[in-house]
Phi, psi and omega in degrees: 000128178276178188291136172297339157299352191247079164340311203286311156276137157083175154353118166276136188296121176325279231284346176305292179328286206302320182330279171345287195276347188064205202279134155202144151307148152279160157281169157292164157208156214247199181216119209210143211217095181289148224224116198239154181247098186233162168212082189270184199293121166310143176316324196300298191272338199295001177281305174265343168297303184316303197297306184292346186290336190257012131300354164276337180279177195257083185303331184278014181282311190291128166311158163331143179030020178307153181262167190215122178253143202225125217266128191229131187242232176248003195258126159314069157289131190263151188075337218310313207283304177315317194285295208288335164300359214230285158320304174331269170337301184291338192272000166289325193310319182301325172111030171256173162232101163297176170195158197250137158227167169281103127345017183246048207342288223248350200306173171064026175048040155057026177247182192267345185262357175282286211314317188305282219307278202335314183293319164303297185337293193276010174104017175242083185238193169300314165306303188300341182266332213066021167210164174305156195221082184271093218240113177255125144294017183275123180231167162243167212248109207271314173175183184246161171296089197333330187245326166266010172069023202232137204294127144282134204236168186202124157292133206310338176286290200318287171351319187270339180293163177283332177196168188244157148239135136278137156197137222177136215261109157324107145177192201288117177286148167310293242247000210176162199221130178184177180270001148195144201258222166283136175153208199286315165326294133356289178286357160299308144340278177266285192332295197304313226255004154093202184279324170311290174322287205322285189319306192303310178290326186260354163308324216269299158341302181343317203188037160184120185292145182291335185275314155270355165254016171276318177312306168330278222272279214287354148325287201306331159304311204276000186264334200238350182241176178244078171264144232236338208146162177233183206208107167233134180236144161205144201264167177269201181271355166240042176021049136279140198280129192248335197215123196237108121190190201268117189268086192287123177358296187283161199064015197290303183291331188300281163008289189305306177324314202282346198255327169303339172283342184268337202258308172308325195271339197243045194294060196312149167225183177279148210239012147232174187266319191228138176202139195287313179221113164285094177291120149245104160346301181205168176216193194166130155346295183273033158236336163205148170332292178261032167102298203240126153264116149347314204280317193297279174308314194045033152262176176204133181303326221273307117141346195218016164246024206051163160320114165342136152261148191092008203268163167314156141249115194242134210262351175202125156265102196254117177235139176256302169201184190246120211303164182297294184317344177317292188068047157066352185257117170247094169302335192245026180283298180278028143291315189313164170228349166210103173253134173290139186324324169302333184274324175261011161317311163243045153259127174299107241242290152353281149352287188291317207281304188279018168265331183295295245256333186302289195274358169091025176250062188313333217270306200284006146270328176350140170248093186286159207314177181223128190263131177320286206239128182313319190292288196324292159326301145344280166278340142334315170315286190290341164297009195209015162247027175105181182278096172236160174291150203306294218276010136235035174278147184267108187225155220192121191242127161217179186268333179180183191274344185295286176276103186286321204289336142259145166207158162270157176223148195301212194246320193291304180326274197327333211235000094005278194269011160302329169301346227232113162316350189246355192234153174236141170250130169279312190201101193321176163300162230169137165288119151349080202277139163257122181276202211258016167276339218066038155270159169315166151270288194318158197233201214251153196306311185311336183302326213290000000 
C-alpha cells in the first residue's frame, strides 16, 4: 500500500475528492426500524432440535459403527458450531463415528489448512463439535454428466465414508433465480467438490444455467454417494435459526424447494426500493457467498445470469471495510462503486481472484476507486447520481446486508417511512458527524 498521499495509487487522498465534487450538503440522517413478527427455534434447544433432526435422515443405510462425514461450510450460519454439535452428537447416540469435513469448494485460498482456519473463524473446530475434523482439497471423481460430458467430483474423505450430511442453511442465492438456490444441494455440488467441483460447475454455468445444473449434478450425487439426507436450516430476518430440520434422500430437491419459498418469503431486505446512495459498513464471506447479498443489493457479480427480480435500484454503493472471517477475500469489490482505504487494507486480493477465477466472476475482484475517508466516500456518493436536491436524495447507512432491522435513512426515507405500518422512526434526522480524521462518529446502526 503507497502513501495516501499519491493520487495515482493506493487511497485517494480526501481533499482530492471534496475538490472534485464542490461544496456539497449532506442530508440528514434518522434511524429508522423495520418492525418484523418472527418465532425462531430458542437458542437454548438448537442443540437438540439439531441432535433430534438426524433421526429424519435414512439412518438404516449406514452400518453398525460407520463413519459419517458431516458436511460443514464457510457462511456465517447463526447458530452453526451448536447445530453442527447437535448432529454430531445425535449420530454418536446412535452408535456412529462422525467427522467434520469443510464443504466450501474454493474458500480458504483453496488449501486444506485455509478451509480447517474458515471453519475455526466461525466456531467450528473439534472441541466445539465433539469430533474429528478432516479438511483434504483431494477429491474423487464420481461419474460425469450425460449430456455435457462435465466431470462431477466429490471430496475424497466424505467420498470415502459410510455415509454423508450436509448441513447448510436454504435460502435465496447471489448468482442466480431455480427452484433451488443456496442450500443443501448446492453444497453438495460446489462445497463437496473443492475447489476442483466448484471450478468445474461454474465453468459449466457459463452456457448452463446454475438453475438445470445444480439439480442435475446432485442427482447424481445423491445416485453415486451414500448420502443419507441433509441438515437444513433456514433463518428469520434477524438469522435467527427459524426451521432445524432433517431432509431425507426421497424428496431431497422437492423439499429443498419448498423450504427456499419460506426463506424467500421471510428474507431481509432494504425496506426501500430505489436509492440514490448505500453505505454498508462491512461485507464479508460469512455474511454472503459474495461478500454483499445480490437479493439485497440488486447487482450481481456473475455476469450471464441476470439481475435478482424484485431487486432494487440502487445508484451508488459505498463499503467501508471487511469482516475478520473474510481471511481477506473480498468477493464484492466490483459490486462497489467506491471503498474505504481500510477495507482494502485487509483484503488479501489473491484470495478474492482465485474465488473469481473459481466462479467465473473476474469481474467481482474488480478494485473500485478507493477512499481516504468515510466523509470522502460519502460524498463521492451522493455527487455522482445526477441533480437531485440535498432534502430529497435517498440514503441508506446499513451495518452490512444480513443485518436489516436497523438503518440510518436520509431526512426523505424518514419522512417515507411514517407512513408505513412496517417501519418505526427511531430517531429523527441529524447532520451527518465526522470526526477530525473524517470518519463516521456514529457507529453502525445495529448498535443503537
Amino acid at each position: 500500500m503507497t502513501e495516501s498521499g499519491d493520487p495515482t495509487v493506493g487511497p485517494i487522498p480526501e481533499e482530492t475528492v471534496l475538490d472534485a465534487c464542490g461544496d456539497r450538503t449532506l442530508p440528514k440522517m434518522g434511524i429508522v426500524e423495520q418492525l418484523w413478527e418472527t418465532d425462531p427455534i430458542p437458542t437454548d434447544e438448537i442443540e437438540s432440535v439439531a441432535a433430534d433432526a438426524v433421526g429424519d435422515l435414512a439412518l438404516d443405510e449406514i452400518p453398525d459403527g460407520g463413519e459419517v462425514a458431516v458436511g460443514a461450510g464457510s457462511r456465517g450460519i447463526t447458530n452453526l458450531p451448536a447445530i453442527v454439535r447437535g448432529v454430531v452428537g445425535g449420530l454418536q447416540s446412535r452408535g456412529y463415528e462422525p467427522f467434520v469435513f469443510p464443504a466450501m469448494g474454493s474458500h480458504g485460498g483453496a488449501t486444506a489448512e485455509g478451509q480447517r482456519e474458515k471453519l475455526d473463524a466461525l466456531g467450528v473446530n473439534e472441541e466445539s463439535v465433539g469430533c474429528e475434523i478432516r479438511a483434504t482439497m483431494e477429491v474423487t471423481e464420481i461419474g460425469r454428466t450425460p449430456e455435457r460430458n462435465v466431470a462431477v467430483v466429490a471430496d475424497a474423505n466424505a467420498a470415502a465414508a459410510d455415509a454423508i450430511v450436509p448441513v447448510n442453511r436454504v435460502k435465496p442465492h447471489t448468482d442466480f433465480d431455480g427452484h433451488v438456490e443456496s442450500g443443501l444441494s448446492k453444497m453438495i455440488v460446489i462445497g463437496m467438490g473443492k475447489q476442483r467441483g466448484a471450478k468445474f460447475a461454474h465453468e459449466g454455468a457459463v452456457n448452463w444455467s446454475f438453475r438445470e445444473m445444480i439439480p442435475q449434478i446432485a442427482s447424481l450425487h445423491l445416485e453415486n454417494l451414500p448420502i443419507v439426507g441433509g441438515i437444513a436450516i433456514v433463518e428469520d430476518q434477524h438469522d435467527d435459526t427459524a426451521i432445524l430440520e432433517g431432509v431425507p434422500p426421497s424428496g431431497f430437491l422437492k423439499r429443498e424447494a419448498e423450504l427456499l419459498e419460506i426463506a424467500y418469503d421471510i428474507m431481509p431486505t432494504l425496506p426501500f426500493d430505489d436509492l440514490d446512495l448505500l453505505v454498508v459498513d462491512q461485507m464479508g464471506k460469512d455474511i454472503s457467498g459474495s461478500g454483499m447479498d445480490t437479493n439485497v443489493i440488486g447487482r450481481r457479480g456473475y455476469g450471464f445470469e441476470g439481475e435478482p427480480t424484485d431487486a432494487p435500484s440502487i445508484k451508488r454503493i459505498f463499503v467501508r471495510s471487511l469482516t475478520a472471517p473474510s481471511h481477506g477475500n473480498a468477493t464484492a469489490l466490483g459490486m462497489a462503486d467506491f471503498v474505504h482505504r481500510d477495507l482494502i487494507a485487509d483484503t488479501q486480493l489473491y484470495k478474492a481472484v482465485i474465488n473469481t477465477l473459481t466462479a467465473s466472476t473476474p469481474r467481482g475482484a474488480r478494485v473500485p476507486p478507493i477512499m481516504e475517508t468515510d466523509r470522502a466516500g460519502f460524498v463521492a456518493g451522493i455527487s455522482t447520481v445526477g441533480i437531485v436536491d440535498t432534502d430529497d436524495l435517498r440514503v441508506v447507512r446499513v451495518t452490512d446486508t444480513m443485518r436489516l432491522e436497523r438503518l440510518y435513512a436520509s431526512a426523505a426515507l424518514v419522512e417515507e417511512a411514517r407512513d408505513r405500518d412496517d417501519l418505526r422512526v427511531v430517531r429523527e434526522p441529524e447532520p451527518v458527524a465526522f470526526d477530525d480524521e473524517g470518519q463516521f462518529v456514529a457507529p453502525s446502526p445495529d448498535l443503537h
